[in-house]
C-alpha positions as CSV (number, residue, x, y, z in Angstrom):
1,X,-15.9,-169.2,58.8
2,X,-17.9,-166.2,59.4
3,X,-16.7,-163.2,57.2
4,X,-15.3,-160.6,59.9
5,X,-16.8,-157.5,57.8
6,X,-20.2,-158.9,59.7
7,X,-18.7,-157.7,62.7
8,X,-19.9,-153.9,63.9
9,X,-16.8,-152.9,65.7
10,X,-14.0,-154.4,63.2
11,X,-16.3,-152.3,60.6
12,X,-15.5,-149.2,62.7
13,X,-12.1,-149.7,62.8
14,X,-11.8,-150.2,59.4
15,X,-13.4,-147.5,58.5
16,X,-11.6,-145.3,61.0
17,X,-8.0,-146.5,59.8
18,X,-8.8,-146.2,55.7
19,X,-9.6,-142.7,56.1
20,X,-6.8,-141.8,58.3
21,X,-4.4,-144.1,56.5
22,X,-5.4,-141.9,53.3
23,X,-4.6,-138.8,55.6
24,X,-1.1,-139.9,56.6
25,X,-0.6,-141.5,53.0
26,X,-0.7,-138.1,51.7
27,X,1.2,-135.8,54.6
28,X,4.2,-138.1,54.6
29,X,4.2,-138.1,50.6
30,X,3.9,-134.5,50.5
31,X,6.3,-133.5,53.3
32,X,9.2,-135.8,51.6
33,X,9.1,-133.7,48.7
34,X,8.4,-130.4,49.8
35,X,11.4,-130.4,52.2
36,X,13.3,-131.3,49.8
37,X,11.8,-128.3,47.3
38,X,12.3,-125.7,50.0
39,X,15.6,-126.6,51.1
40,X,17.4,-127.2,47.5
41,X,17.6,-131.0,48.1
42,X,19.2,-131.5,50.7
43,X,18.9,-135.0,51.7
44,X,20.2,-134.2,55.4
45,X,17.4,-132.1,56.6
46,X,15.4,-134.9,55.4
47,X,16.6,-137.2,56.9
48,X,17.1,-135.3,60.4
49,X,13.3,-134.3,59.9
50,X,12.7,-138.1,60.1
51,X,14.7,-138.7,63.0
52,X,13.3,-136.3,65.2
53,X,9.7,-137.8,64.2
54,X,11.0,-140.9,64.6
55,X,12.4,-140.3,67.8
56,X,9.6,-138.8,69.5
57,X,7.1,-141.5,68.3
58,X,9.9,-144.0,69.9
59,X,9.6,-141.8,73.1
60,X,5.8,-141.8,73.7
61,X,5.0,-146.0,72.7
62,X,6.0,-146.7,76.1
63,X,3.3,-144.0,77.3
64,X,1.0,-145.6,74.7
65,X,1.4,-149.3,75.8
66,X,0.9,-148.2,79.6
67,X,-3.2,-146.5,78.6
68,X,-3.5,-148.8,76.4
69,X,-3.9,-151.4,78.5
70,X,-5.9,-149.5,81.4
71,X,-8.3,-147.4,79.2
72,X,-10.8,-148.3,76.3
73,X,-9.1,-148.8,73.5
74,X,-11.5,-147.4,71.0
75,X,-11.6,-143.8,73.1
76,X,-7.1,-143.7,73.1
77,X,-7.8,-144.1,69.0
78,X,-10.4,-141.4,68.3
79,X,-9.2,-138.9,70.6
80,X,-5.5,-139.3,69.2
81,X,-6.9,-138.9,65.8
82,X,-8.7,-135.6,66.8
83,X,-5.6,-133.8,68.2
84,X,-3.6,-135.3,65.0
85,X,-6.3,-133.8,62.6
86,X,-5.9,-130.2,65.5
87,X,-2.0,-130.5,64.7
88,X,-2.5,-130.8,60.8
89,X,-5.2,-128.1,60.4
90,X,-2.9,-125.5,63.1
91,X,-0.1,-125.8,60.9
92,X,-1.8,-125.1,57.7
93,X,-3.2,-122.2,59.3
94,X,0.5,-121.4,60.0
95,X,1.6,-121.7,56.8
96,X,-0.6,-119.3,55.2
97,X,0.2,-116.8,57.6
98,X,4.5,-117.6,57.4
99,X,4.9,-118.0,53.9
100,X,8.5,-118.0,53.7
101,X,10.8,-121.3,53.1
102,X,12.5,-121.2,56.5
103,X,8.8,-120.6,58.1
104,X,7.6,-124.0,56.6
105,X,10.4,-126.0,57.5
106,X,10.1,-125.2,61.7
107,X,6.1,-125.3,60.8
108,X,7.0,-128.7,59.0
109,X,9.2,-130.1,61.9
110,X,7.1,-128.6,64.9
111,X,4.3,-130.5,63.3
112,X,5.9,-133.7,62.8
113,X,7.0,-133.9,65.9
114,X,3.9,-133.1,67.3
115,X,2.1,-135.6,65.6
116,X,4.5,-138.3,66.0
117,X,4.2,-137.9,69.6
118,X,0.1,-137.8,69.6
119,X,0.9,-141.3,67.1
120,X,3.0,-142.8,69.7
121,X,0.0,-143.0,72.1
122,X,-2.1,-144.1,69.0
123,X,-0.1,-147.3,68.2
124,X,-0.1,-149.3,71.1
125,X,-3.7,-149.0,71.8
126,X,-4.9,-149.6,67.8
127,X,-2.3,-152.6,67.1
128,X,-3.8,-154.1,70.8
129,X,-7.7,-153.8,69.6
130,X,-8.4,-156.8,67.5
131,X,-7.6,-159.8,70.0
132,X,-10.6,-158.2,71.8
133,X,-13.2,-157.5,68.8
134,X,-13.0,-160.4,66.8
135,X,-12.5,-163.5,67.5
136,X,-9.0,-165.4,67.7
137,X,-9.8,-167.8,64.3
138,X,-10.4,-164.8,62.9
139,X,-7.1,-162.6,63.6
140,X,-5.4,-163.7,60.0
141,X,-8.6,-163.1,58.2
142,X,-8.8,-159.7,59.4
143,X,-5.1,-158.9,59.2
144,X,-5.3,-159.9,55.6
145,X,-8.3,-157.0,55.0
146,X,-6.3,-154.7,56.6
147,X,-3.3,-155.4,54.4
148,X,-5.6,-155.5,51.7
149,X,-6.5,-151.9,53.0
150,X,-3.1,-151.3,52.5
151,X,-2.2,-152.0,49.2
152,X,-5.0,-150.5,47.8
153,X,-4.2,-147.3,49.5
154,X,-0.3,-147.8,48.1
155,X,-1.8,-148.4,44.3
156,X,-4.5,-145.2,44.7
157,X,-4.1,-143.2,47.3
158,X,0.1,-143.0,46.7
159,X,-1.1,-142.1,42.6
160,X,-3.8,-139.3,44.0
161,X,-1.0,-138.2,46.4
162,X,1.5,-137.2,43.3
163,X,-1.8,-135.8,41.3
164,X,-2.2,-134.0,44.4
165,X,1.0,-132.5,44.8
166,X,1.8,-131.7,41.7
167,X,-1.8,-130.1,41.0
168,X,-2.6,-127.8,44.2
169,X,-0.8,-125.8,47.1
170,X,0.8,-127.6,49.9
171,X,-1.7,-125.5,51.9
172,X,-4.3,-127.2,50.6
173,X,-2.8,-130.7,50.6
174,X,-2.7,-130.6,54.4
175,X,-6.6,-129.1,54.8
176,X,-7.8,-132.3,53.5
177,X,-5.3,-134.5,55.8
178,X,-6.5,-132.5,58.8
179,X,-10.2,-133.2,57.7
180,X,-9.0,-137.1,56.7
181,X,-8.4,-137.9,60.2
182,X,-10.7,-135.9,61.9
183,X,-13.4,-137.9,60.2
184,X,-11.2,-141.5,61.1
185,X,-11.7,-140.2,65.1
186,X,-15.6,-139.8,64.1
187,X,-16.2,-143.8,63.2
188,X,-13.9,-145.1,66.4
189,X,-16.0,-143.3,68.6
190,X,-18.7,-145.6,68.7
191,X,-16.2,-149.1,68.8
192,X,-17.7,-150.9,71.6
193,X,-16.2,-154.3,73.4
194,X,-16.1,-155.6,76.9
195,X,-12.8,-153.3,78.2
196,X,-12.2,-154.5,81.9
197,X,-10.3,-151.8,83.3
198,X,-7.6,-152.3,85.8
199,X,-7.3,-151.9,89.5
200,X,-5.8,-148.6,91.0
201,X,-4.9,-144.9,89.5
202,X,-2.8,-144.6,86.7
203,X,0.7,-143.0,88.2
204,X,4.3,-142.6,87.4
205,X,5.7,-145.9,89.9
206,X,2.3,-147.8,88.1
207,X,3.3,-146.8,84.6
208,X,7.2,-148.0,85.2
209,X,5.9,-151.1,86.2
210,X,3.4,-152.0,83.8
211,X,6.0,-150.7,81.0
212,X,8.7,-153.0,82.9
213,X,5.8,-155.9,83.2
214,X,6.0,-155.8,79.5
215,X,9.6,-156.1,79.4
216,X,10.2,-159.2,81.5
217,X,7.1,-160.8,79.5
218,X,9.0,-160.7,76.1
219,X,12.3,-161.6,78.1
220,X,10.4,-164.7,79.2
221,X,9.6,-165.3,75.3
222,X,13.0,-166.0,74.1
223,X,12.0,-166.9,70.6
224,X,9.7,-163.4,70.4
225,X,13.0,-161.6,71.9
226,X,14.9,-163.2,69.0
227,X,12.6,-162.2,66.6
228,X,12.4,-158.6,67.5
229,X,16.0,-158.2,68.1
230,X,16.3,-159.2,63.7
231,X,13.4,-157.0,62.7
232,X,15.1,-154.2,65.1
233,X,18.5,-154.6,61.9
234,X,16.3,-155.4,59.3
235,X,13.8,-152.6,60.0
236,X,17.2,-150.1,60.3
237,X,19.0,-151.2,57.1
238,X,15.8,-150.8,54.9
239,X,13.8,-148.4,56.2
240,X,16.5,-145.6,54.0
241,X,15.6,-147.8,51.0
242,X,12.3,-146.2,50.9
243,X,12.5,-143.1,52.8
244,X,15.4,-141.6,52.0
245,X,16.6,-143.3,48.8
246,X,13.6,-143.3,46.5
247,X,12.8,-139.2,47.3
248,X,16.4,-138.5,46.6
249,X,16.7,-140.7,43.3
250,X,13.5,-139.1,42.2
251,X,15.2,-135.6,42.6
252,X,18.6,-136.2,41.9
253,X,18.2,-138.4,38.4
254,X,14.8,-138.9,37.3
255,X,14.0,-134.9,37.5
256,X,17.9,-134.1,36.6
257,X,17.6,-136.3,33.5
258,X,16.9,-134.2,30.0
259,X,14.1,-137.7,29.7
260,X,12.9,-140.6,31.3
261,X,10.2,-143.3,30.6
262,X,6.4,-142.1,30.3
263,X,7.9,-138.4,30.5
264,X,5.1,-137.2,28.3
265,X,2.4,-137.8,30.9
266,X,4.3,-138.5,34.4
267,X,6.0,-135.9,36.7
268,X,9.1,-137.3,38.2
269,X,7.1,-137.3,41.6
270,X,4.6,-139.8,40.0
271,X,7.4,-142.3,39.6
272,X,7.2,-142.7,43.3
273,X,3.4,-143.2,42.9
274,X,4.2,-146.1,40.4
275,X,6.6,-147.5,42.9
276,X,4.3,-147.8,45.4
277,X,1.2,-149.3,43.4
278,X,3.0,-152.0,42.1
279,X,4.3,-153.3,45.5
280,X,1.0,-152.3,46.6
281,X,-0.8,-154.3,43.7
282,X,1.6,-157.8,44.5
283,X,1.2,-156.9,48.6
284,X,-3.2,-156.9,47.4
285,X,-3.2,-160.1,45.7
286,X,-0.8,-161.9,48.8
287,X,-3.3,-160.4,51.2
288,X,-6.5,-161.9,49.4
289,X,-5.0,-165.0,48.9
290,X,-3.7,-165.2,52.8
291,X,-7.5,-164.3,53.7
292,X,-8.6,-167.0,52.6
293,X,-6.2,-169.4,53.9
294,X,-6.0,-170.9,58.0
295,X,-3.6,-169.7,60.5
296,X,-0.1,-171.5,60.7
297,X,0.8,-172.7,63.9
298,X,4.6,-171.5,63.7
299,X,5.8,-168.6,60.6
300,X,9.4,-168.3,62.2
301,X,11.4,-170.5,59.7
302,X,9.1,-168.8,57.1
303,X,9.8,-165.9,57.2
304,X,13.1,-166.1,57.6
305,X,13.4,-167.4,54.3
306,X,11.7,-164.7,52.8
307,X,13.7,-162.4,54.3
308,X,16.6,-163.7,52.5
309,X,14.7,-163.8,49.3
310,X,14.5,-159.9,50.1
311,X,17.7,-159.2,50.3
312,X,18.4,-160.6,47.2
313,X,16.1,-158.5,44.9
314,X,18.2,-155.5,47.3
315,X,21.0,-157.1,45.9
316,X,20.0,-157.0,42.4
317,X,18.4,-153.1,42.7
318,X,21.8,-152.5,43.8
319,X,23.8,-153.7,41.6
320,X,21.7,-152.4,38.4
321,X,21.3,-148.6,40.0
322,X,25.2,-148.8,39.5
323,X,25.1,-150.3,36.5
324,X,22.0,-148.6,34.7
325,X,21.9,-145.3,36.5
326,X,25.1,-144.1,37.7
327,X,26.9,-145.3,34.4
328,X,24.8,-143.7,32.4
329,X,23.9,-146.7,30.5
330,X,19.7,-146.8,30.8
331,X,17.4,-144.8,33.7
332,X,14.2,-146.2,31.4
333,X,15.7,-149.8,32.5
334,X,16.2,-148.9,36.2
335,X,12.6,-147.7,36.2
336,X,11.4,-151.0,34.9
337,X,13.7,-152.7,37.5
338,X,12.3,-150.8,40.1
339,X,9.2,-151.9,39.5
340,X,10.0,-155.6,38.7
341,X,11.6,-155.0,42.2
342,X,8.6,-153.6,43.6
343,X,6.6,-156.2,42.5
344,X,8.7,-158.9,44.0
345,X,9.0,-156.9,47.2
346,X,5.6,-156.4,47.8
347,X,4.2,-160.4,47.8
348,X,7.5,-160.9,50.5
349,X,6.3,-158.0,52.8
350,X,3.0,-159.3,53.1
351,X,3.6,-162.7,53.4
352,X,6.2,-161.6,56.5
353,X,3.8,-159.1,57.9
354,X,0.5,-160.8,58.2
355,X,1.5,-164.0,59.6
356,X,4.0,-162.3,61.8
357,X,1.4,-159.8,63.5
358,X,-1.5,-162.5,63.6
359,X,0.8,-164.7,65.8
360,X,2.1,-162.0,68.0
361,X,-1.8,-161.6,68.5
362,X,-2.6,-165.1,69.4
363,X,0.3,-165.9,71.6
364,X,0.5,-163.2,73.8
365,X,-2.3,-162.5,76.8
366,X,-5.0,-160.2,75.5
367,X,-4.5,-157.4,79.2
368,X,-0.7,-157.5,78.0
369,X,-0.9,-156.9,74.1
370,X,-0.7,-152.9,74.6
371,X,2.4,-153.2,76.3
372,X,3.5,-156.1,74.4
373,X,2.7,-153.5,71.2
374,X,5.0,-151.1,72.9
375,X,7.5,-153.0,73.2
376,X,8.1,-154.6,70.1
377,X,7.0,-151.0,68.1
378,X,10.0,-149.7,70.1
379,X,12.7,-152.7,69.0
380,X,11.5,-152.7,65.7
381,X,11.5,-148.9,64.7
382,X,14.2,-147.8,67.3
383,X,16.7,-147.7,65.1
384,X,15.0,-146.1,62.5
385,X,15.8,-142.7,63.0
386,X,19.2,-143.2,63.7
387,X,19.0,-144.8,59.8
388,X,17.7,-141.8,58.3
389,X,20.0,-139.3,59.5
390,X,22.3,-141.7,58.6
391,X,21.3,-142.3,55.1
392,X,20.8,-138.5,54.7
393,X,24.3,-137.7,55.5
394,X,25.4,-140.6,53.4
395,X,23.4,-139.5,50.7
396,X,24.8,-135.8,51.1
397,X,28.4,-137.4,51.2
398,X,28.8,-140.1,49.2
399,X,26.1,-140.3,47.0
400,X,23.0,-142.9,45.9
401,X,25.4,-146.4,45.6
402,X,26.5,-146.1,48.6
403,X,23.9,-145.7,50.7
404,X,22.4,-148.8,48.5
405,X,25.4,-151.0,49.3
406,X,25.3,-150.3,53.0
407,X,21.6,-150.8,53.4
408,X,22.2,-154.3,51.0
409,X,24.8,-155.3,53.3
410,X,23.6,-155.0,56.3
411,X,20.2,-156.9,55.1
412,X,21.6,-159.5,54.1
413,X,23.8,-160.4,57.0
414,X,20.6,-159.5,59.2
415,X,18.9,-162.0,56.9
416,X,21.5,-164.6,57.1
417,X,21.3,-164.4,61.0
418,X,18.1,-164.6,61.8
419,X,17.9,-167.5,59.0
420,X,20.2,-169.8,61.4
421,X,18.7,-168.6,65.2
422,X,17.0,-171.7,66.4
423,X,15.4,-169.0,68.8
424,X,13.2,-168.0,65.7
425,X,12.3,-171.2,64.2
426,X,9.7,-171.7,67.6
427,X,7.1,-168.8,66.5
């Protein structure tokens, strides 16, 4: 098989998503911990401030899957990433100008939602490009690079993005994102592929019914439905895990504590870093190995499975954060838990992910997929935000095990579930 790097326009778009990957890598690590440095760590306006981005990125797919199915896929991407890299750069120039704690936060949370709205549009359109640049025996092989792009973003970029922030003025910090994706909308401008564009204008009564065309497509797919209704849970009971938990732990116990492992040479904030590269390290080697391996005709039972094998290692993180931490009897042997964890987490995600989104790509029609895209982004993150305003108030209430035990939980018996739909066992 012909290595899909040999293709022009998947080059592009590679190119185009590392360096805006890199740019969002480091705004979403930087604004987790500075919100929580400005406001005294408080996990609620947190996780509010990831709501309300969540929200509004929820509100604009549909928007998103509608153009991205009537205009040229390749011109949605780079002009999104030009008004995202406008959004970025405005509010650093705010920021130097309002230099005062409460000024950051609404420049922090104007921007956010901002951008999430411009990435709402963005979504549909990139996840919808493939199917019509490279060719369908080639959907798992490029998936798997992308993955691959990923991971090696989560072991470097995550580790420059602690250096970063540790090392230089959030000012700064968001000058290079702006730049990162101004440079992303640069290299999708010249993506070039055979776009067909619909018959008549683009209006509100069109929109609702392409939008609702996508709807009654996936109600027609019962085993996709199923499938989207689980991820919809699972996506909502471990989203907190990483967004909300891992900030606050860093915060609350690993900076609180009077040492910790590596202390000599890592900053409490570079503990997230060595989170991330080690499920980004296990998610690197699952990606090269899927590469090189053919498309399976059906992943449903599959994955499943490894779902459950997820909420096991939840399980176990649970139980020693309750056991190691909050006991007081060793935060070195969470640490190296975590990253046992991490390890074991990242070869499941990737394994679910790629085959997963390859046959979503092959099974549903290619002047569909960015409504399709729409759809499914919408099931599968729409309870996201809900989650982390959630988690932040359960964090601010009740503390680190509980918000643990409630995200296990639910995993599980979303795991279990989907393990015994017949619905799923079809894909």
């Amino acid at each position: 098989m012909t290595n899909v790097f040999r293709n022009r326009n998947f080059r592009l778009t590679f190119f185009g998503a590392l360096v805006s990957n890199v740019g969002a890598l480091l705004y979403s690590f930087a604004v987790s911990f500075y919100i929580l440095e400005i406001t005294g760590n408080n996990a609620f306006l947190q996780g509010l401030y990831l709501a309300l981005c969540g929200v509004t990125s929820l509100l604009f797919m549909p928007v998103g899957g509608v153009i991205g199915d009537r205009v040229h896929k390749g011109k949605i991407m780079f002009v999104c990433d030009y008004l995202k890299g406008g959004v970025i750069l405005s509010a650093t120039a705010a920021m130097l100008l309002l230099k005062t704690p409460d000024a950051h936060l609404a420049i922090l949370f104007a921007a956010g939602i901002l951008g999430n709205a411009i990435g709402g549009v963005f979504t549909p359109a990139s996840g919808a490009l493939l199917p019509h640049i490279v060719e369908e025996r080639q959907l798992q092989q490029a998936n798997s690079y992308f993955s691959v792009m990923h991971s090696l973003q989560a072991i470097l970029g995550v580790v420059l993005a602690g250096v970063l922030y540790a090392s230089m003025s959030i000012r700064v910090l968001f000058l290079i994102v702006g730049v990162c994706y101004v440079l992303s909308g640069v290299s999708e401008m010249f993506i070039r592929y055979g776009h067909v564009r619909p018959e008549g204008r683009l209006t509100l009564r069109s929109a609702l019914k392409d939008f609702g065309e996508g709807l009654r497509y996936i109600r027609a797919q019962k085993a996709l439905l199923a499938m989207m209704i689980a991820i919809l849970f699972i996506n909502f009971f471990f989203a907190p895990v990483t967004s909300n938990f891992i900030p606050f732990f860093i915060k609350t116990d690993v900076a609180a504590a009077p040492r910790y492992l590596f202390d000599s040479f890592l900053t409490p904030e570079l503990w997230s870093s060595v989170f991330s590269v080690v499920i980004g390290a296990s998610s690197l080697v699952g990606a090269l190995v899927l590469s090189a391996r053919p498309q399976a005709e059906k992943v449903g039972r599959r994955v499943s499975w490894l779902l459950l094998i997820e909420a096991a290692i939840l399980s176990s993180l649970t139980a020693a954060y309750w056991i190691f931490v909050r006991r007081g009897v060793s935060l070195d042997a969470f640490l190296v838990l975590m990253c046992v964890g991490g390890l074991l987490t990242g070869a499941a995600i990737v394994n679910i992910n790629i085959p997963t989104t390859t046959t979503i790509m092959r099974i549903v029609d290619k002047d569909k997929l960015s409504k399709v895209n729409s759809v499914i982004s919408i099931a599968s993150q729409g309870l996201i935000p809900l989650a982390s305003v959630l988690a932040g108030a359960i964090l601010q209430g009740l503390g680190s095990t509980a918000l643990l035990l409630f995200c296990t939980g639910g995993f599980l018996i979303t795991a279990l579930l989907m393990l015994f739909n017949k619905r799923v066992g079809e894909i």
